[in-house]
PANUTI-139349 format. One record per residue (C-alpha): x, y, z; residue in one letter; residue number from 1. Coordinates in steps of 0.1 Angstrom, whole numbers, plus 5000, padded with zeros to 4 digits. Layout:
<node <X Y Z> "a" NUM>;
...
***
This chain:
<node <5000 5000 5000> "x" 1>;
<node <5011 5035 4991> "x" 2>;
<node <5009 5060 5016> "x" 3>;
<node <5015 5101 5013> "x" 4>;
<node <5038 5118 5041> "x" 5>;
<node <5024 5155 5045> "x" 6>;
<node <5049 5179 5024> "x" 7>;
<node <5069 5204 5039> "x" 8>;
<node <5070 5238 5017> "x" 9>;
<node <5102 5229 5004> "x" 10>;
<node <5087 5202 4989> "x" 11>;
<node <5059 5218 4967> "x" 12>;
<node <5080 5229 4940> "x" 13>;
<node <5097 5197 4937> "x" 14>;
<node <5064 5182 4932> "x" 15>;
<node <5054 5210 4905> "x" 16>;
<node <5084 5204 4887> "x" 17>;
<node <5078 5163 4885> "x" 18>;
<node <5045 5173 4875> "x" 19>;
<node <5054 5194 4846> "x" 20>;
<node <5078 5169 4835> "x" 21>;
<node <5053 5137 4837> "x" 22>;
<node <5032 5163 4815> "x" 23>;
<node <5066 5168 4792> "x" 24>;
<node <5072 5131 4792> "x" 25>;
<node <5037 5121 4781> "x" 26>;
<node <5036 5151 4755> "x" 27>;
<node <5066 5130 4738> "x" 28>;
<node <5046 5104 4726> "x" 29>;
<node <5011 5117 4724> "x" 30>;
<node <5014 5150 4699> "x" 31>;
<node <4994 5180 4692> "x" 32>;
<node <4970 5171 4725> "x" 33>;
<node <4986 5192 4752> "x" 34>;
<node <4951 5204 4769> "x" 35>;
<node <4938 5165 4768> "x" 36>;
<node <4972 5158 4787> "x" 37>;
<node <4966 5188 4808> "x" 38>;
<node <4928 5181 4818> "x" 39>;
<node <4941 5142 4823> "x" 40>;
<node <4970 5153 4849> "x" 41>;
<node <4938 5177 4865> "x" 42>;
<node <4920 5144 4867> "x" 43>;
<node <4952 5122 4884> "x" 44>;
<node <4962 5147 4906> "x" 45>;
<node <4925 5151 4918> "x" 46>;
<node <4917 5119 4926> "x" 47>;
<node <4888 5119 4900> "x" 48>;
<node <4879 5094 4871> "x" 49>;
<node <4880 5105 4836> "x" 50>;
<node <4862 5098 4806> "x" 51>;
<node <4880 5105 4772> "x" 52>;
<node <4860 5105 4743> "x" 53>;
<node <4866 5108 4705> "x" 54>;
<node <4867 5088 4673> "x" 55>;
<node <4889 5055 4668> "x" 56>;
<node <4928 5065 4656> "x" 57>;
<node <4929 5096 4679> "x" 58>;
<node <4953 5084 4707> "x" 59>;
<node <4937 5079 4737> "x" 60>;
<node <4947 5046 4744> "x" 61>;
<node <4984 5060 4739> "x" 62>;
<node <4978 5088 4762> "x" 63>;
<node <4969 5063 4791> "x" 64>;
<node <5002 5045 4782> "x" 65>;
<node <5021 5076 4783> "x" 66>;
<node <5008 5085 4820> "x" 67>;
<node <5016 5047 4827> "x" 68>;
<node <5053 5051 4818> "x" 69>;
<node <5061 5088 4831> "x" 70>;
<node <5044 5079 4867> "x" 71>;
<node <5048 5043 4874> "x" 72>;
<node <5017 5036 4881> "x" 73>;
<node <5008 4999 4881> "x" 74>;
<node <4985 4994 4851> "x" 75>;
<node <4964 4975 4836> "x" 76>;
<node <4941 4976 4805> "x" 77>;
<node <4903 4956 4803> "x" 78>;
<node <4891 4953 4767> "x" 79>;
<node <4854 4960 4767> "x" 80>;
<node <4836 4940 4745> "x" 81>;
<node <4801 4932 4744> "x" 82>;
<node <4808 4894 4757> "x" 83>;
<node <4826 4905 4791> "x" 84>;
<node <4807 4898 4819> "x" 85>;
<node <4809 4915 4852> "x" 86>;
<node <4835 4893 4869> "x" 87>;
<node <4862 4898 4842> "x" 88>;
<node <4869 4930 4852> "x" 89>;
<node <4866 4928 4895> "x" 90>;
<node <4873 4891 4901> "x" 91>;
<node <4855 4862 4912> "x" 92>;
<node <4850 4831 4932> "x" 93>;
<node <4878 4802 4917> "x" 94>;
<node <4882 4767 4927> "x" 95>;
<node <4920 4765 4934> "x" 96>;
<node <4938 4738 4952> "x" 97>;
<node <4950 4746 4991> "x" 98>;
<node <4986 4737 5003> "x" 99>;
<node <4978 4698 5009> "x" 100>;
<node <4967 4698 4971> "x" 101>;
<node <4927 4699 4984> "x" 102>;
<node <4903 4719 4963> "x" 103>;
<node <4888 4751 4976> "x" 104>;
<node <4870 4781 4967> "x" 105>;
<node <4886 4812 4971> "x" 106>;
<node <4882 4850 4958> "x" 107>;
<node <4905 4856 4929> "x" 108>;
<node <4912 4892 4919> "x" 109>;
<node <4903 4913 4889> "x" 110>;
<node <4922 4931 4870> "x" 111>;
<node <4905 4960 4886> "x" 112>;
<node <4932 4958 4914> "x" 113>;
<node <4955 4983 4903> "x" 114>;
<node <4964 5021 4905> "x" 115>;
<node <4957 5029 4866> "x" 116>;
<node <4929 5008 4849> "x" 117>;
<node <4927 5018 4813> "x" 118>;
<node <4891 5008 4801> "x" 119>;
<node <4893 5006 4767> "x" 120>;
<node <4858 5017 4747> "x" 121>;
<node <4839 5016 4777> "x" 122>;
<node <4806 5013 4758> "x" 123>;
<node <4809 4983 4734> "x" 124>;
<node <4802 4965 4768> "x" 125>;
<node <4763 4959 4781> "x" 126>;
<node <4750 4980 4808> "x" 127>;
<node <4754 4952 4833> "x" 128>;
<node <4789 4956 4829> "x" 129>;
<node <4799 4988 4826> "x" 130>;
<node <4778 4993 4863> "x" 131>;
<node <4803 4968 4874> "x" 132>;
<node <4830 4989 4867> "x" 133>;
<node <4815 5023 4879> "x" 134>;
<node <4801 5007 4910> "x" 135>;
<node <4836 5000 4920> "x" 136>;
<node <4849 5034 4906> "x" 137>;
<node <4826 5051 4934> "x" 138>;
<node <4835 5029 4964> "x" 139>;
<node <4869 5025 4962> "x" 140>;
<node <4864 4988 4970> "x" 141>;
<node <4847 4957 4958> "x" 142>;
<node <4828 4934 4979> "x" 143>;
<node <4822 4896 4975> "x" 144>;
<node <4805 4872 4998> "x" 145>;
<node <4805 4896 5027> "x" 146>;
<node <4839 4905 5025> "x" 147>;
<node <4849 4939 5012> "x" 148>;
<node <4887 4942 4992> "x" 149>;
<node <4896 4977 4991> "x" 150>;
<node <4918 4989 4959> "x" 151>;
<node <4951 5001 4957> "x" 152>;
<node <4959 5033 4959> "x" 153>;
<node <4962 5059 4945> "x" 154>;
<node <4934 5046 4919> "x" 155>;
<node <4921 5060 4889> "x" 156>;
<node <4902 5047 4859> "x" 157>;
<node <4909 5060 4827> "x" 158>;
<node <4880 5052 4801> "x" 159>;
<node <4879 5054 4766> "x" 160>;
<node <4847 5060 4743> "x" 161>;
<node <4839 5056 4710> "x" 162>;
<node <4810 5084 4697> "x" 163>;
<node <4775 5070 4706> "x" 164>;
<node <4764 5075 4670> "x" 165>;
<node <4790 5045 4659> "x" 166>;
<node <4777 5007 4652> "x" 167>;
<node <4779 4985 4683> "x" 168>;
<node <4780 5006 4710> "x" 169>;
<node <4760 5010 4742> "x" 170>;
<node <4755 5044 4760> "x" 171>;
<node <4762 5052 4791> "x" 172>;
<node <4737 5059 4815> "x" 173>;
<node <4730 5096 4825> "x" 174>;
<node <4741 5085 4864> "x" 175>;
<node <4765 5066 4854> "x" 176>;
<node <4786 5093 4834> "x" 177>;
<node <4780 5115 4865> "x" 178>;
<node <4806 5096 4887> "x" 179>;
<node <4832 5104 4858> "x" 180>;
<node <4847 5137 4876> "x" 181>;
<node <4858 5153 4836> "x" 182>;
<node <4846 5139 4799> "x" 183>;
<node <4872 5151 4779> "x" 184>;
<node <4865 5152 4743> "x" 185>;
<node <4894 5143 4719> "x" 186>;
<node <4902 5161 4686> "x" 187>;
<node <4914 5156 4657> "x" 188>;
<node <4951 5171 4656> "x" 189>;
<node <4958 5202 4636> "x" 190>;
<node <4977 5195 4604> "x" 191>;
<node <5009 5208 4623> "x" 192>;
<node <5007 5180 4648> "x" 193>;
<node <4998 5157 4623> "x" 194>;
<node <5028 5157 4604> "x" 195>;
<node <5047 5158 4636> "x" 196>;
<node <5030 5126 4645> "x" 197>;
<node <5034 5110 4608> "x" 198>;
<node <5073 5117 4611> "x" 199>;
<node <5073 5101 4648> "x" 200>;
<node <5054 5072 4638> "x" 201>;
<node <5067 5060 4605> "x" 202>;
<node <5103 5061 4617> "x" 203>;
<node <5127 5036 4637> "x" 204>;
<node <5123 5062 4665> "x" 205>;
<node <5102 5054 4691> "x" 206>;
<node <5100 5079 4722> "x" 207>;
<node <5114 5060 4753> "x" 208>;
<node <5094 5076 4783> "x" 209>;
<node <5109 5080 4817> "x" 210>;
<node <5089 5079 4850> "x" 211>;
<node <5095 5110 4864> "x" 212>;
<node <5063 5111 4895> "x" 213>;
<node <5057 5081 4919> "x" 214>;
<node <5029 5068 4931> "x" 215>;
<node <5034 5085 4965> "x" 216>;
<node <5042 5120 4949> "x" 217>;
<node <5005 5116 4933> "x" 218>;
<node <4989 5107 4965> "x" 219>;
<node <5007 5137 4985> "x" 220>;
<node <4995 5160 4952> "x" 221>;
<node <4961 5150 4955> "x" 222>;
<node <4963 5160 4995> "x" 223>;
<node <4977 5193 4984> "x" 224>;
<node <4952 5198 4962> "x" 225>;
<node <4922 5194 4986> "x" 226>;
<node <4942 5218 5011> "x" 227>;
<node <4946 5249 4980> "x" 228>;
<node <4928 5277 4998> "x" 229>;
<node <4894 5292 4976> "x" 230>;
<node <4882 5329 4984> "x" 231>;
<node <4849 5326 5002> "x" 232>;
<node <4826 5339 4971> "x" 233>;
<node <4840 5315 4952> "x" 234>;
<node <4822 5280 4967> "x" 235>;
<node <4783 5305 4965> "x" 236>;
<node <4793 5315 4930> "x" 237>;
<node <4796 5281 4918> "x" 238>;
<node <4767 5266 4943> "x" 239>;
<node <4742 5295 4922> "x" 240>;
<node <4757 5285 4893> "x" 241>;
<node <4749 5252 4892> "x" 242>;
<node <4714 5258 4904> "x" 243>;
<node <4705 5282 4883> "x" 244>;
<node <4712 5253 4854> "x" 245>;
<node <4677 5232 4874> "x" 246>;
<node <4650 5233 4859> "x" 247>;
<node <4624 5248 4880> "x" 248>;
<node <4648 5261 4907> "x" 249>;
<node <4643 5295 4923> "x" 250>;
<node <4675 5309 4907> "x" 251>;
<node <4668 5291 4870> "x" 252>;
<node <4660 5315 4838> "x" 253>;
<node <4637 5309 4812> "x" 254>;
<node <4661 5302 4791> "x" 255>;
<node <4676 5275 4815> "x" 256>;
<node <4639 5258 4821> "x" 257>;
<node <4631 5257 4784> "x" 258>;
<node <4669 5242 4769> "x" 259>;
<node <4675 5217 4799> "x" 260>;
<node <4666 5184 4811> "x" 261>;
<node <4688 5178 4839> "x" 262>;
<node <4710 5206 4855> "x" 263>;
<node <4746 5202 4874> "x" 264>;
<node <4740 5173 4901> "x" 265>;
<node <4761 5185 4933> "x" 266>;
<node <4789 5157 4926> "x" 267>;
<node <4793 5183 4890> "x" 268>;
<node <4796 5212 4914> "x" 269>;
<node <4823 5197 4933> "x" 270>;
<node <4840 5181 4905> "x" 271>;
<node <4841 5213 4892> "x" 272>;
<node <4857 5232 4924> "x" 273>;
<node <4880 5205 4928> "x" 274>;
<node <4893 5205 4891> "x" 275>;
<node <4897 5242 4894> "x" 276>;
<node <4920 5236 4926> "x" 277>;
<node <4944 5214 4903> "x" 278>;
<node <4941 5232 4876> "x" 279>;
<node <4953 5260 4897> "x" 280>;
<node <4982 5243 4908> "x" 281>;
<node <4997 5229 4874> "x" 282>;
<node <4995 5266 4869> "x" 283>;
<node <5018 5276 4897> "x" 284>;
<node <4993 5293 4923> "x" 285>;
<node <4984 5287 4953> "x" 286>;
<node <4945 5298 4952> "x" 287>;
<node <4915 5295 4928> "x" 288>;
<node <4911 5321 4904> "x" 289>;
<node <4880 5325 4879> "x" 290>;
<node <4903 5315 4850> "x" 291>;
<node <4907 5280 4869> "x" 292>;
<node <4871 5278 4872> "x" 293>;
<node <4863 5289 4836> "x" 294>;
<node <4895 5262 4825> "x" 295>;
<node <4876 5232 4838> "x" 296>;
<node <4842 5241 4836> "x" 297>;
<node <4835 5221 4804> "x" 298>;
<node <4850 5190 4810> "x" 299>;
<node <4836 5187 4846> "x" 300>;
<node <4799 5203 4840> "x" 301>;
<node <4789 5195 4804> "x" 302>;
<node <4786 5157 4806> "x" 303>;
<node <4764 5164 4830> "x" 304>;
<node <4736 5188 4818> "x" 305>;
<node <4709 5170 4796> "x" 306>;
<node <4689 5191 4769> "x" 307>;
<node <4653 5187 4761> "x" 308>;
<node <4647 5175 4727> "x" 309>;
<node <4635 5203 4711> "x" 310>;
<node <4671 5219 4722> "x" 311>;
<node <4687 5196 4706> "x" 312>;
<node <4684 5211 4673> "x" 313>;
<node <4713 5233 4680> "x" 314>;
<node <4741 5215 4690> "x" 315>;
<node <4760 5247 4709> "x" 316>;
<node <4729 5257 4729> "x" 317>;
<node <4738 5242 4760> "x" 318>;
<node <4777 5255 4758> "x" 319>;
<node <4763 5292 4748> "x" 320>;
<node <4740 5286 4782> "x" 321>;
<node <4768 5275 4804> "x" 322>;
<node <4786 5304 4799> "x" 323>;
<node <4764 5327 4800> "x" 324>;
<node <4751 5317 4834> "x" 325>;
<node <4792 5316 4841> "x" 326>;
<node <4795 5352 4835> "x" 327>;
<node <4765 5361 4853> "x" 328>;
<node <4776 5342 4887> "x" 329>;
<node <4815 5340 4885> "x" 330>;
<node <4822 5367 4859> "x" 331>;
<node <4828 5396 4881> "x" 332>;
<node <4848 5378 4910> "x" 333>;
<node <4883 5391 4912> "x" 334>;
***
């Protein structure tokens, strides 16, 4: 088990600098996607899950291997298909033979039992196991025949997701995508980086990555980032934000009641603070500011509001909402 010792402050910039270079390391192999690397790190360092979503051929799965090799992070990878059944990914009940060669059932873990779990197209799998996986993703634990295994820490699953619009997928449901702390949508690169990555790839080259954070350093990051101090007004601002994005709340528009479904769920709201703390670090300050705030407010808030149908006709509607309720609430804190 890793534990954390509680930094001194001579030890804070020696933890920002094996941040920035885990995010140099990983930036080696994974080209033209420096704010995916940047919103992943938020997401590592925060003790949150991520979703990363984005068309087939766009490195995700690389981008898990890179954070894999530039923190040392155990890892391991589940391939979700539509066959896997619950117990492939946390474990099960196994008859094995005991030390006089006698059979006997025991618990044999999953591959759940690490500190990085990349799960790979998270919806190609049916509902029943997907919950699986996100049940275990909220407790920190699995439990079998009245026994409860916790997992190692520090643990974070990394998931990967096909567009729902593509053959063969399942999506995920709306309260299950909640306990995701960011969805992190993943472009195509500009031409730029594409030529970078076509000269990196089609060479004899291959970048050798170097682990440059350990497992400890992560857990004492993610303790320092749940101790960053936040201005008072900052914790109401984002509080009215988020409820004036629920329908039929006191502090809801028109405009809110008639474009959503669903506004930001309290775990959104906190997701959202706590992103901001990290993101404030990796920037080199010690307290929130509204760019933080504004930084992280897609990737932890948009996966979470739902549109009504008639909405949906413009795709941007919700995103033009968000930030206009942003300005209203956050937009003139200093």
């Amino acid at each position: 088990m890793v534990t954390a010792h509680a930094p001194i402050a001579s030890d804070i910039e020696t933890l920002r600098t094996a941040l920035s270079a885990a995010r140099s390391e990983i930036a080696k192999a994974v080209r033209g996607q420096d704010e995916t690397i940047l919103l992943t790190l938020i997401g590592i360092i925060s003790g949150g899950h991520v979703l990363l979503e984005g068309p087939p051929g766009t490195g995700k799965t690389l981008l898990v291997q890179s954070l894999h090799a530039a923190t040392g992070l155990d890892f391991a990878r589940i391939q979700f298909t539509p066959d896997l059944m619950p117990a492939d990914i946390t474990g099960g009940m196994t008859l094995v033979e005991d030390e006089t060669g006698r059979p006997r059932v025991d618990y044999q873990k999953g591959p759940i039992f690490t500190q990085l779990l990349l799960a790979d197209e998270i919806n190609r799998a049916t509902p029943r196991t997907q919950s699986a996986l996100l049940e275990a993703m909220q407790d920190g634990a699995i439990s079998h025949n009245g026994r409860t295994e916790q997992l190692p820490q520090p643990f974070t699953v990394l998931a990967t997701q096909n567009p729902i619009e593509m053959e063969g997928t399942y999506t995920l449901p709306e309260a299950q995508v909640d306990r995701f702390m960011l969805r992190i949508e993943v472009k195509y690169p500009s031409p730029e980086s594409l030529a970078e990555i076509l000269i990196a790839t089609t060479g004899t080259e291959k970048p050798k990555l170097q682990a440059v954070l350990t497992p400890e350093q992560i857990l004492i990051l993610r303790a320092l980032v749940r101790d960053m101090p936040v201005h008072s007004s900052i914790p109401l601002a984002v509080a009215k934000l988020a409820t004036a994005t629920q329908p039929g709340s006191p502090d809801s528009d028109a405009e809110a009641n008639r474009i959503l479904r669903y506004g930001i769920s309290p775990r959104g709201a906190q997701s959202m603070l706590l992103g901001a703390k990290a993101h404030a670090f990796l920037a080199g300050r010690n307290h929130v500011a509204v760019e933080d705030l504004r930084a992280v407010m897609g990737p932890t808030v948009l996966h979470r509001l739902h549109a009504r149908f008639e909405a949906k006709a413009d795709p941007l509607a919700v995103t033009k909402l968000l930030n206009r309720l942003f300005d209203k609430h956050l937009g003139s804190i200093s």
